[in-house]
Backbone as ProteinMPNN parsed JSONL, in Angstrom:
{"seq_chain_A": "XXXXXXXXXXXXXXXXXXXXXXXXXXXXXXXXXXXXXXXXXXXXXXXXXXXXXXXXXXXXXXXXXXXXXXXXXXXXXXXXXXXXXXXXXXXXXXXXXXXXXXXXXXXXXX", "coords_chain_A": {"N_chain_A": [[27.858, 14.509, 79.488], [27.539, 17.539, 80.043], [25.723, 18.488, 78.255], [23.691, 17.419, 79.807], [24.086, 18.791, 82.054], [23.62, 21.348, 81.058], [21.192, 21.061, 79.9], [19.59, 20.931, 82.567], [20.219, 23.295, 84.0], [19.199, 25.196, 81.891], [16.286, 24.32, 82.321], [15.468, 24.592, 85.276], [16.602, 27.359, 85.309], [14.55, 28.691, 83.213], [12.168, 27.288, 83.504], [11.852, 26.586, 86.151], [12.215, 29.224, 87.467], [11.417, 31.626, 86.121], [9.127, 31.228, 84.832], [7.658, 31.02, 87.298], [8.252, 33.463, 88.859], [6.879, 35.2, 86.749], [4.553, 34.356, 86.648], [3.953, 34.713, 89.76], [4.287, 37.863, 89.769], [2.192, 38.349, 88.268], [-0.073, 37.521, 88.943], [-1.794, 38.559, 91.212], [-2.309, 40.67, 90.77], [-4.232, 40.139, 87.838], [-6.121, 38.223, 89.312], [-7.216, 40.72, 90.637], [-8.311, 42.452, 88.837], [-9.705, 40.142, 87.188], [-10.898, 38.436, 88.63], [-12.207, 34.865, 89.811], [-11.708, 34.422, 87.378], [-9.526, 33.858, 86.494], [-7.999, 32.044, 86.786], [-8.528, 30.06, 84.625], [-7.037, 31.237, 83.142], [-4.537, 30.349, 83.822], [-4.896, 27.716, 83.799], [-4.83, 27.201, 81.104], [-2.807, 28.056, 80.088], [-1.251, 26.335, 81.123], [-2.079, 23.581, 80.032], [-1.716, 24.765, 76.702], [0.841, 25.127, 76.618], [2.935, 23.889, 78.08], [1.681, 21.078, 78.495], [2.265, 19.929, 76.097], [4.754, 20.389, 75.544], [5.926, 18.366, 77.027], [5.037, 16.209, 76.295], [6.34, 16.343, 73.174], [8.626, 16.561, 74.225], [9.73, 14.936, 75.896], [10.787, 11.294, 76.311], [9.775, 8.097, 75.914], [10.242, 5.874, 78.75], [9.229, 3.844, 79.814], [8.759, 0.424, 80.593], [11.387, -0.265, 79.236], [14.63, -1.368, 78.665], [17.641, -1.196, 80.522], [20.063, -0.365, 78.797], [19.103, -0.236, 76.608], [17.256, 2.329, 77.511], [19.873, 4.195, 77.603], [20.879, 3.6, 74.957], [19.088, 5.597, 73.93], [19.468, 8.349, 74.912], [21.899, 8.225, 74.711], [24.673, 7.403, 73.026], [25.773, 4.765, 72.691], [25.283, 1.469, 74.076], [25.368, -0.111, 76.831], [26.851, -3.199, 77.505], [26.971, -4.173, 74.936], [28.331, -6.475, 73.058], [31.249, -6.068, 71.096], [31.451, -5.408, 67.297], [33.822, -7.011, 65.877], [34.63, -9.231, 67.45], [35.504, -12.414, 67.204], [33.219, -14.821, 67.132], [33.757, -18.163, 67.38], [35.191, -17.869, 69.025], [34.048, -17.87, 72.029], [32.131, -19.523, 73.767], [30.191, -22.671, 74.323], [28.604, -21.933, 77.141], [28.748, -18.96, 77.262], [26.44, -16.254, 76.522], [24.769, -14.927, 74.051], [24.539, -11.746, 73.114], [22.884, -9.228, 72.37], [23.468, -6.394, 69.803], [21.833, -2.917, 69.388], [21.023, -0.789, 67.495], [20.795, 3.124, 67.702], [18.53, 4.021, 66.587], [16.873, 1.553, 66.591], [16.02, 1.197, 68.795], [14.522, 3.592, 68.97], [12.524, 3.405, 67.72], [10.879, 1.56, 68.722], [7.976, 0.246, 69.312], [5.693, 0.659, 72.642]], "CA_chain_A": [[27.487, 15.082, 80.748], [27.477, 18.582, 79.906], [24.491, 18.668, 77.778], [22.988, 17.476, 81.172], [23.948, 19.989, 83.185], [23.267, 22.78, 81.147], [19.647, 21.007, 80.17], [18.76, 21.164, 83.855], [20.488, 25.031, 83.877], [17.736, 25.337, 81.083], [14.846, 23.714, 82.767], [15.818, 25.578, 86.681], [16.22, 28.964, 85.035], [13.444, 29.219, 82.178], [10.689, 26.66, 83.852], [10.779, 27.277, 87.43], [12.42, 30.918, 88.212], [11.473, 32.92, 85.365], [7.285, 31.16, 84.635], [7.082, 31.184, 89.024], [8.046, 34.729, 89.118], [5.931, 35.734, 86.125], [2.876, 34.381, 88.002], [3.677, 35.984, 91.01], [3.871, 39.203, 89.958], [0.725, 39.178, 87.219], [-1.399, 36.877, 89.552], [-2.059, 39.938, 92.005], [-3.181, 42.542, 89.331], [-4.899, 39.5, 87.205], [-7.005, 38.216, 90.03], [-7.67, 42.143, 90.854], [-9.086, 42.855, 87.54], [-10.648, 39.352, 85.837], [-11.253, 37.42, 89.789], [-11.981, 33.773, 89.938], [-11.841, 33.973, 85.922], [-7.984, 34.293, 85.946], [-7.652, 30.126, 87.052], [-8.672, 29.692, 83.258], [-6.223, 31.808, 81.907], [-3.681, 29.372, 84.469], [-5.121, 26.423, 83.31], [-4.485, 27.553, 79.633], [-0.845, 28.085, 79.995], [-0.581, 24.678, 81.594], [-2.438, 22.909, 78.515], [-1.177, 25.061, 75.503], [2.303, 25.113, 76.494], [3.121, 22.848, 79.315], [1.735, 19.624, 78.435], [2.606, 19.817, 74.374], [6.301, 20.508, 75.37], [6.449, 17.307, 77.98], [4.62, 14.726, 75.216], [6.997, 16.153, 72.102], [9.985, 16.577, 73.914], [10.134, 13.695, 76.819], [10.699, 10.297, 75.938], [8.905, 7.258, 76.876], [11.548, 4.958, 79.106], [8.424, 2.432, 80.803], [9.009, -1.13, 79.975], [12.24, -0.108, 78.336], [15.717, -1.71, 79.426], [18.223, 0.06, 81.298], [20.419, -0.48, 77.622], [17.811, 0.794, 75.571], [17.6, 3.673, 77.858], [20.911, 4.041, 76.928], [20.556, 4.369, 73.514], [17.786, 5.911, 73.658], [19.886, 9.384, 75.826], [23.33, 8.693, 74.342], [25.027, 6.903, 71.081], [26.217, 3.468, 72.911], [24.552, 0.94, 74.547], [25.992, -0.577, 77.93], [26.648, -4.333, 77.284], [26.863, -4.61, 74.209], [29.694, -7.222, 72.629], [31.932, -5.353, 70.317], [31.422, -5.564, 66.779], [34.538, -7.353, 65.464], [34.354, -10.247, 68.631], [35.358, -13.741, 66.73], [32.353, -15.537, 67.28], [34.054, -19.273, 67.305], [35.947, -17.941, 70.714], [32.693, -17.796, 72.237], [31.878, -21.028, 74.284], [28.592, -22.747, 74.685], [28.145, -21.599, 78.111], [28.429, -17.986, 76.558], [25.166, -15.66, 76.098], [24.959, -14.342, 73.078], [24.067, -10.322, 73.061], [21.982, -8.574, 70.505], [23.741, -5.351, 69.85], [20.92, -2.297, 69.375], [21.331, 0.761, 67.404], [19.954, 4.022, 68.529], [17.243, 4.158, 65.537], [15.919, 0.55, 66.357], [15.435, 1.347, 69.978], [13.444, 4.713, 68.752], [11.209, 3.084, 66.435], [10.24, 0.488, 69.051], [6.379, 0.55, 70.023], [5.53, -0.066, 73.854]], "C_chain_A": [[27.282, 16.59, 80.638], [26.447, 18.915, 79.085], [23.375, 18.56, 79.103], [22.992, 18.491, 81.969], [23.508, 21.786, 82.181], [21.913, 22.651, 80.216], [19.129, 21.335, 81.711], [18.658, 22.692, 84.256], [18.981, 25.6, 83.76], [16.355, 25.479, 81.978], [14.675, 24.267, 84.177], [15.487, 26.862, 86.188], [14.7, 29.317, 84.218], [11.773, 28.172, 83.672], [10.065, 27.021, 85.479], [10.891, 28.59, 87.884], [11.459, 31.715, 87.289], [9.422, 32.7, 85.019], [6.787, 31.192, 86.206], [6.721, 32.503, 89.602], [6.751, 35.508, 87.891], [4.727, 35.912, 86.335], [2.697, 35.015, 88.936], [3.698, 37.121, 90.926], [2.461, 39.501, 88.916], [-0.451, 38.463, 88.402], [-2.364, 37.817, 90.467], [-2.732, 40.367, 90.658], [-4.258, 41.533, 88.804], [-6.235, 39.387, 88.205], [-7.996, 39.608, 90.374], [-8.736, 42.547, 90.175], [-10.361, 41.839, 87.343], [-11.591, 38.031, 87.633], [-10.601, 36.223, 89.664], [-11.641, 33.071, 88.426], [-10.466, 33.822, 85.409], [-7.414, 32.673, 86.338], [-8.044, 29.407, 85.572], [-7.602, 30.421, 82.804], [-4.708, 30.193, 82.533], [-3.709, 27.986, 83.919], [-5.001, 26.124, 82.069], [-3.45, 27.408, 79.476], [-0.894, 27.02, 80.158], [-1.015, 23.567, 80.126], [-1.892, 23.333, 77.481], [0.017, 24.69, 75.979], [2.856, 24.118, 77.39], [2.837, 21.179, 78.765], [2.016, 19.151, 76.828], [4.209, 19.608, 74.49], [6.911, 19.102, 76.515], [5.966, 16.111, 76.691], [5.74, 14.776, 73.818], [8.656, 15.948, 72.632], [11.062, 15.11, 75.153], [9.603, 12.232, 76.518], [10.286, 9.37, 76.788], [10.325, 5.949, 77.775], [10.553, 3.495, 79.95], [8.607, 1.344, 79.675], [10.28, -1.157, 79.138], [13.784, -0.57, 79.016], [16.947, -0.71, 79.784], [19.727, 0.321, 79.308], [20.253, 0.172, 76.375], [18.089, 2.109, 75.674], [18.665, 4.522, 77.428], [21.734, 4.971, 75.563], [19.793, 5.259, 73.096], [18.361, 8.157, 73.832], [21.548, 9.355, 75.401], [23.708, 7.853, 73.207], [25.771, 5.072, 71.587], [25.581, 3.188, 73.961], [25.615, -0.202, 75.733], [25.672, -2.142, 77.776], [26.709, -5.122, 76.32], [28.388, -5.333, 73.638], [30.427, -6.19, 71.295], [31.895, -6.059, 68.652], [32.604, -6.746, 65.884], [34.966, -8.938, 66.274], [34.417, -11.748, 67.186], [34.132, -14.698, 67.751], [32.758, -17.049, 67.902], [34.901, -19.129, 68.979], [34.963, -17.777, 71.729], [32.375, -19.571, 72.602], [30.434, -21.074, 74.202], [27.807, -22.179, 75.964], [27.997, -19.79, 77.905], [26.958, -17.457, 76.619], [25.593, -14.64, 75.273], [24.008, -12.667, 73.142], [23.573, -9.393, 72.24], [22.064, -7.201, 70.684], [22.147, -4.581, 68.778], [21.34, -1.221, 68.836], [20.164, 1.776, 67.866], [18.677, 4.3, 67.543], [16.023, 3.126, 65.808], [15.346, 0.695, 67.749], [14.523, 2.309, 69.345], [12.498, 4.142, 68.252], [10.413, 1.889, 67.112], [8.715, 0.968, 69.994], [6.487, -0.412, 71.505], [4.125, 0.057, 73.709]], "O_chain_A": [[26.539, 16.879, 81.576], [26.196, 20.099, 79.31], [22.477, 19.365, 79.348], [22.012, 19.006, 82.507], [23.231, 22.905, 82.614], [21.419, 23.678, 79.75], [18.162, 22.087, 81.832], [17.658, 23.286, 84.659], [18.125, 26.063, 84.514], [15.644, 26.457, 82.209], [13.479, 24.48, 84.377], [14.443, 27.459, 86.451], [13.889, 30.131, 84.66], [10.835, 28.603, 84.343], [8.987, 27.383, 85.951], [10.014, 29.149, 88.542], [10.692, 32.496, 87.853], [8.612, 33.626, 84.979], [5.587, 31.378, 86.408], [5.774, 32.85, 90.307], [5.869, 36.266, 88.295], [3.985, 36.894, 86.308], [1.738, 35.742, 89.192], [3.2, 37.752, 91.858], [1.858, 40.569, 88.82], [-1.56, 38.964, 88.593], [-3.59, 37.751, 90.379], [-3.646, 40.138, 89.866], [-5.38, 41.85, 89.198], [-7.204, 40.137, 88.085], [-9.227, 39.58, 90.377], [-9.822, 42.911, 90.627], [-11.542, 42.185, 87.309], [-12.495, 37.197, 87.579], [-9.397, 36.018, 89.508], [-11.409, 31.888, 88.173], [-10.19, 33.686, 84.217], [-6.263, 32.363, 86.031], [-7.837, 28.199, 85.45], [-7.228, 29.982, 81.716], [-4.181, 29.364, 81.791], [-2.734, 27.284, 83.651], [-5.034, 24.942, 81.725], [-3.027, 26.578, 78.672], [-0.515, 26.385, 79.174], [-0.207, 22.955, 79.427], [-1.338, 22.399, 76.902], [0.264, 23.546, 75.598], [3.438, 23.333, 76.641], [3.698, 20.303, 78.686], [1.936, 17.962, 76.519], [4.849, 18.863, 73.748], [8.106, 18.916, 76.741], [6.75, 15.232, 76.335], [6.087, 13.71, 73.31], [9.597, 15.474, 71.994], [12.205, 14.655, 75.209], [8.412, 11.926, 76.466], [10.296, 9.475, 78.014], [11.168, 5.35, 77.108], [11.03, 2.491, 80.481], [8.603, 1.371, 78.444], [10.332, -2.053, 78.296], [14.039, 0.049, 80.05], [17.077, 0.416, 79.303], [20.024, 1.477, 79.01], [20.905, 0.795, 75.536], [18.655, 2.888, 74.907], [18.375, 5.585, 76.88], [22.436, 5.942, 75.284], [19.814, 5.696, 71.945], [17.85, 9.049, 73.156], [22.323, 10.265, 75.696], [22.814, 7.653, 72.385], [26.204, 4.33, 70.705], [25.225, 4.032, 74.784], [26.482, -0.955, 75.29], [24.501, -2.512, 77.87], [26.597, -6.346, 76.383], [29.451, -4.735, 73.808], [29.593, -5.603, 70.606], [32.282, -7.226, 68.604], [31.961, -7.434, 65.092], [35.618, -9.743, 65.61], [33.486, -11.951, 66.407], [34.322, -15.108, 68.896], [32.159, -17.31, 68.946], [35.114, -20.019, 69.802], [35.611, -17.278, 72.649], [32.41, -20.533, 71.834], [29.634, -20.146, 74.077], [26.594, -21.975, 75.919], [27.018, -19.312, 78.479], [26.147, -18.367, 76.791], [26.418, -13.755, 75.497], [22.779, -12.691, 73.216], [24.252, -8.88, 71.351], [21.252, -6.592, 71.381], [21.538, -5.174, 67.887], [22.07, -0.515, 69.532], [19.033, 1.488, 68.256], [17.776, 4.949, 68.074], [14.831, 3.314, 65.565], [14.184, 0.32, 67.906], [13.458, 1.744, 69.098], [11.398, 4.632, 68.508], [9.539, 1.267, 66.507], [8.529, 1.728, 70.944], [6.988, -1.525, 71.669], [3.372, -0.43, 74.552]]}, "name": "protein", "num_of_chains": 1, "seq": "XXXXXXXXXXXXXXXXXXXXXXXXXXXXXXXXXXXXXXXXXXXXXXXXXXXXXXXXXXXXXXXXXXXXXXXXXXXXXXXXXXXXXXXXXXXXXXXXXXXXXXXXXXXXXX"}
């Protein structure tokens, strides 16, 4: 939980205070100077940096089980039967659970 809260810290302070205010104070002067030509420089930032840092660094979770997810955001997987579990105590009415490590979830194509 604390990686959480001080990713969001992160992502509050750097993404929206500090690139919101940067705009607002160059957008004035920019517009001033370059006009309607300064919505390309905007639209630049958003492509170079913006959409490179959401595809390398946010993971895909569609079609993916809440388990997965899981693994996918922390090192154990919710549900899973415990490695050492005698099998033979295990009735027929039982469902058997197919423990997941966090490598085989990564490597799975949607």
């Amino acid at each position: 939980m604390q990686i959480r809260a001080r990713g969001n810290a992160f992502a509050t302070g750097i993404g929206n205070w500090l690139v919101a205010t940067f705009f607002a104070q160059i957008s004035p002067i920019a517009l001033g100077h370059i006009g309607w030509k300064y919505y390309f420089v905007f639209v630049a930032f958003n492509v170079l940096i913006t959409f490179p840092i959401i595809f390398l660094f946010f993971k895909e979770t569609k079609r993916v089980s809440l388990e997965d997810v899981d693994l996918l955001f922390g090192e154990r997987a919710l549900g899973t039967l415990p490695e050492n579990l005698n099998k033979d105590v295990l009735g027929p009415e039982q469902v058997h659970v197919e423990a997941r490590t966090k490598e085989e979830v990564e490597g799975t194509k949607i």
